[in-house]
VMD Tcl script that draws the C-alpha trace (Angstrom):
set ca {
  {28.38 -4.66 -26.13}
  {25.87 -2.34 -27.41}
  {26.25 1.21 -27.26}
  {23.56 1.98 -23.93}
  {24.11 2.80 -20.10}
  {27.16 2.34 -18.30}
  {29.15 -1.12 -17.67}
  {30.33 -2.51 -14.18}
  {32.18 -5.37 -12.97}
  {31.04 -6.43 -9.23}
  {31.77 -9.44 -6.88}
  {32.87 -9.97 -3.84}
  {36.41 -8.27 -2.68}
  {37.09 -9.41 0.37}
  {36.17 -12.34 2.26}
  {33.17 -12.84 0.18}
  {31.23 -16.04 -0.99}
  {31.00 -14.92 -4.93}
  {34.39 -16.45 -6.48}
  {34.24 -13.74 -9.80}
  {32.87 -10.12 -10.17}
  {29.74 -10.32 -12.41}
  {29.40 -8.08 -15.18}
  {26.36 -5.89 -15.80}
  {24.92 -2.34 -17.74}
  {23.14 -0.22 -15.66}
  {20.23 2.66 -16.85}
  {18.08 4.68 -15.41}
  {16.64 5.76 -11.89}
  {13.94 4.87 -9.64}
  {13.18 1.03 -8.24}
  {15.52 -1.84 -9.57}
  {14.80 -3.80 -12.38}
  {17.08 -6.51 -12.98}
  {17.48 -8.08 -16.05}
  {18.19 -11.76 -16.63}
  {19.07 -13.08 -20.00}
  {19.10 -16.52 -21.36}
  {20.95 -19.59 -21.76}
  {24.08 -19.01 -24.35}
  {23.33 -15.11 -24.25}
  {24.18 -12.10 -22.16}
  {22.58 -9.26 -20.94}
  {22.56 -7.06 -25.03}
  {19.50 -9.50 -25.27}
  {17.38 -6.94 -23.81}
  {18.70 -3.62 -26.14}
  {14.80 -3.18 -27.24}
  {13.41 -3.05 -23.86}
  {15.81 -0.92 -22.11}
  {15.30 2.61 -23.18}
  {11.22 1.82 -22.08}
  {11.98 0.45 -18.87}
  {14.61 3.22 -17.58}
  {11.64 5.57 -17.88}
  {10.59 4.28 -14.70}
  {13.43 1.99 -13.48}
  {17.24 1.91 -11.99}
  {17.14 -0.93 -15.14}
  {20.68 -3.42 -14.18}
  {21.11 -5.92 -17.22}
  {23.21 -8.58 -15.48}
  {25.45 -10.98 -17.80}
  {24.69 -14.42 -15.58}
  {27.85 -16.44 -14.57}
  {29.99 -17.84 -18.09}
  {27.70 -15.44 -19.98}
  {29.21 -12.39 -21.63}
  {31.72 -10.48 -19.63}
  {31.27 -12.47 -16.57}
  {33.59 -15.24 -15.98}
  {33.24 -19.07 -15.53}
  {34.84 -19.00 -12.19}
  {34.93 -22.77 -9.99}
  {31.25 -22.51 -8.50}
  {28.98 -25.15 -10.16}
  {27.14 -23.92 -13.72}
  {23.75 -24.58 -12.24}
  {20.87 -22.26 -12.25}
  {20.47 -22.43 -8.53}
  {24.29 -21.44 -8.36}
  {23.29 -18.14 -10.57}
  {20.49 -17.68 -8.42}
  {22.66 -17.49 -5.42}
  {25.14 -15.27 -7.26}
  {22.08 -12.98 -7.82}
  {21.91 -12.56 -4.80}
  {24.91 -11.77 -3.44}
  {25.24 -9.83 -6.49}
  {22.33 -7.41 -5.15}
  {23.80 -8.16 -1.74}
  {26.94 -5.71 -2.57}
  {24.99 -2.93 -4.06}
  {22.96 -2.33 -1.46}
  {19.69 -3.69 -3.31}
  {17.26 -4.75 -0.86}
  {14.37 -6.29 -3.29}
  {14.24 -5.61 -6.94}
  {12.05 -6.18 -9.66}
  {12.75 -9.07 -11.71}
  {12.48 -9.70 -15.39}
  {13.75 -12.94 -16.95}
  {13.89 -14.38 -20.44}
  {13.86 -17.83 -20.97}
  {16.58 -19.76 -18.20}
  {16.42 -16.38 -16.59}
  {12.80 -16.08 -16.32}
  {13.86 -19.94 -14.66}
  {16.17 -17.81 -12.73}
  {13.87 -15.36 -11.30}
  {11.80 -18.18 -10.48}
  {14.44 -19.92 -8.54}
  {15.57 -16.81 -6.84}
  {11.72 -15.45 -5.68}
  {11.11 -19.06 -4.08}
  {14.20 -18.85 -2.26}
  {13.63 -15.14 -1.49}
  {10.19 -14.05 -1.11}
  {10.72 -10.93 0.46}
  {13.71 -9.78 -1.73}
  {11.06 -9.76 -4.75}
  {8.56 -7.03 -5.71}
  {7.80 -8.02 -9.05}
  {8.04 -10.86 -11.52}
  {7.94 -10.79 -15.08}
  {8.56 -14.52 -16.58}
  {9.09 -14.93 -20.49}
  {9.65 -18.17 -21.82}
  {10.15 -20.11 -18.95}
  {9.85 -23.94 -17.91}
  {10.07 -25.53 -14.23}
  {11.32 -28.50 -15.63}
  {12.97 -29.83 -19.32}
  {9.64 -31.69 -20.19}
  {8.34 -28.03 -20.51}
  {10.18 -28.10 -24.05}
  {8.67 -28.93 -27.44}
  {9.91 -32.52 -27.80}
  {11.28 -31.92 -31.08}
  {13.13 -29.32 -28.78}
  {14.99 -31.84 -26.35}
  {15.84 -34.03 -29.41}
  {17.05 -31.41 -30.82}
  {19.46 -30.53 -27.70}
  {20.05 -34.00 -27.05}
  {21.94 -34.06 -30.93}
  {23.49 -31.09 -30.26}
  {25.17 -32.63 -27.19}
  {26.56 -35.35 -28.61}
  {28.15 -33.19 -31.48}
  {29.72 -31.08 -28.17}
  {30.66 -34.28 -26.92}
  {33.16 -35.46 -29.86}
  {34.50 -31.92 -30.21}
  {35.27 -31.46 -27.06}
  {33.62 -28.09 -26.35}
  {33.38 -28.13 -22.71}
  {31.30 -24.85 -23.08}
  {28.76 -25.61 -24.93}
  {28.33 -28.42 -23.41}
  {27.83 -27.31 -20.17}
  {25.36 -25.10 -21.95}
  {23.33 -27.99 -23.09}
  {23.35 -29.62 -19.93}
  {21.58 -26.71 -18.03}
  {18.75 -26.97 -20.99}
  {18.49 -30.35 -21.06}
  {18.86 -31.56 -16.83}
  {17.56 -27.97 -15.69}
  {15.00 -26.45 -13.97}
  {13.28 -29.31 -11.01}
  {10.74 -27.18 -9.82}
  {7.14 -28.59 -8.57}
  {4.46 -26.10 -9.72}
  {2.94 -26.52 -6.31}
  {5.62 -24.75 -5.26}
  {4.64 -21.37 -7.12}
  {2.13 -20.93 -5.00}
  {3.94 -19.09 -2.35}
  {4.94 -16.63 -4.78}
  {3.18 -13.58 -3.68}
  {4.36 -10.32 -5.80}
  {2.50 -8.73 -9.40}
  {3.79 -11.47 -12.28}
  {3.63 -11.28 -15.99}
  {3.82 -14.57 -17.62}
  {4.91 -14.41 -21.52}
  {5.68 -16.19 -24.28}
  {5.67 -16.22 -27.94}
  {3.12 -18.07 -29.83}
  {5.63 -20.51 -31.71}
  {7.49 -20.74 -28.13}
  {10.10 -23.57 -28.10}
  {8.32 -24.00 -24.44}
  {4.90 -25.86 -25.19}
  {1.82 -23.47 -24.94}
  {0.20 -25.88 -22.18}
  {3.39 -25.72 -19.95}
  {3.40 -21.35 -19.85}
  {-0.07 -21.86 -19.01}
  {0.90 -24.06 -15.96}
  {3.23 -21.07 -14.88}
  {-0.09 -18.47 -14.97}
  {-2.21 -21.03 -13.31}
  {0.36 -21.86 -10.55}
  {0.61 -18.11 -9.63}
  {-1.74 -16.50 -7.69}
  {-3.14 -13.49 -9.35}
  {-0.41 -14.10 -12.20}
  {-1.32 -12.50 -16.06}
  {-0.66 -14.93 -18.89}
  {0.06 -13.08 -22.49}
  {1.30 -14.66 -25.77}
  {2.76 -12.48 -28.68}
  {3.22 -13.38 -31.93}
  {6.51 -14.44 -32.13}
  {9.09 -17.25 -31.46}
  {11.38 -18.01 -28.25}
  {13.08 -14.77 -28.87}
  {9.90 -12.32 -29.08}
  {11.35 -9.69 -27.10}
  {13.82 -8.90 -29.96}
  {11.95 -10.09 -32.69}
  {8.61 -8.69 -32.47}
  {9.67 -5.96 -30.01}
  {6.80 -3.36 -30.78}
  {4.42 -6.07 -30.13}
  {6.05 -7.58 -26.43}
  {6.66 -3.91 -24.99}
  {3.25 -3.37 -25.52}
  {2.72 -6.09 -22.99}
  {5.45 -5.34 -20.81}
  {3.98 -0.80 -20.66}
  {0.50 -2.08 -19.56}
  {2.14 -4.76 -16.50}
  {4.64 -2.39 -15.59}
  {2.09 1.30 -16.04}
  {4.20 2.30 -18.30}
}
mol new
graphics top color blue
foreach p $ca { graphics top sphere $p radius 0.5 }
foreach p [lrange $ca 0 end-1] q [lrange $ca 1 end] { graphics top cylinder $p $q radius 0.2 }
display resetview
């Protein structure tokens, strides 16, 4: 882990729906902001953003189920699973609504968790997300589709459940995103893995919803960081 805020363990003790205690770092004061990191990654994704955001923010950087310090556990390695863990997650701390911020399958997440949730929302911010694998570059998918059959033959049960959530996951009708209600950001980097056209079906689905692009690849939050918090001071007032 990197060296910032304070690390917790939490799940349900007793009696509780959440089979494993999810692992997060926690900064800051004010509103929640919770963090949700990527597919394959865990929640040190998000070491450029956080000393920003806990200017304004109780900032929780969660490690999703498998991810990081938070176990596997016997649930099903779905993103509608980790959007249920979310919230049981903010269920035991006491967190009525939060803020969400979510990077690539936890921007899908986010998305996931504010349909299901409405009211448990207040903001959205939504970087590098898809509603469905078709978002991806094609030369994307092929690529994940070769990298699946390499998991296959060795075996690596991991990684390939990995691949599966990129390649089978999100299903989500962009009609459907138009009961989301709260202040969203929608970003992505200009040589996004997830095709230009596709963010811009996010934006347009959203009511009210700002579209950005920064110069940058999937992973412009810690690549071009100077460039994305930019983005992310002027939607958050920062």
């Amino acid at each position: 882990m990197i060296g910032y805020g304070v690390g917790y363990t939490w799940g349900k003790r007793k009696g509780g729906s959440m089979d494993i205690a999810l692992h997060c770092t926690e900064r800051g004061s004010g509103e929640p902001l919770v963090l949700l990191h990527g597919n394959g990654e865990d929640s040190t994704f998000f070491e450029h953003q956080l000393d920003m955001l806990a200017r304004r923010f109780r900032v929780i950087a969660l490690d999703t189920r498998g991810h990081g310090l938070s176990p596997r556990g016997t649930a099903p390695f779905t993103l509608d699973q980790f959007a249920c863990d979310l919230g049981t997650f903010m269920d035991e701390r006491g967190i009525e609504a939060a803020h969400l911020f979510g990077f690539s399958d936890g921007a899908n997440i986010a998305i996931l968790f504010a349909l299901a949730n409405p009211k448990r929302v207040r903001s959205l911010v939504l970087n590098g997300g898809n509603l469905f694998p078709e978002g991806l570059e094609p030369e994307v998918r092929a690529e994940d589709a070769a990298a699946y059959q390499e998991a296959l033959a060795a075996h690596d049960e991991h990684q390939l459940a990995l691949l599966r959530l990129m390649m089978d996951e999100p299903h989500i009708d962009p009609a459907a995103l138009f009961a989301i209600r709260v202040p969203t950001l929608v970003v992505a980097g200009t040589q996004d893995v997830i095709a230009p056209d596709h963010t811009r079906l996010i934006a347009q689905s959203i009511p009210g919803a700002q579209l950005r692009f920064v110069e940058g690849d999937h992973f412009v939050a810690a690549g071009n960081p100077d460039a994305f918090n930019r983005v992310l001071a002027e939607f958050y007032g920062l």
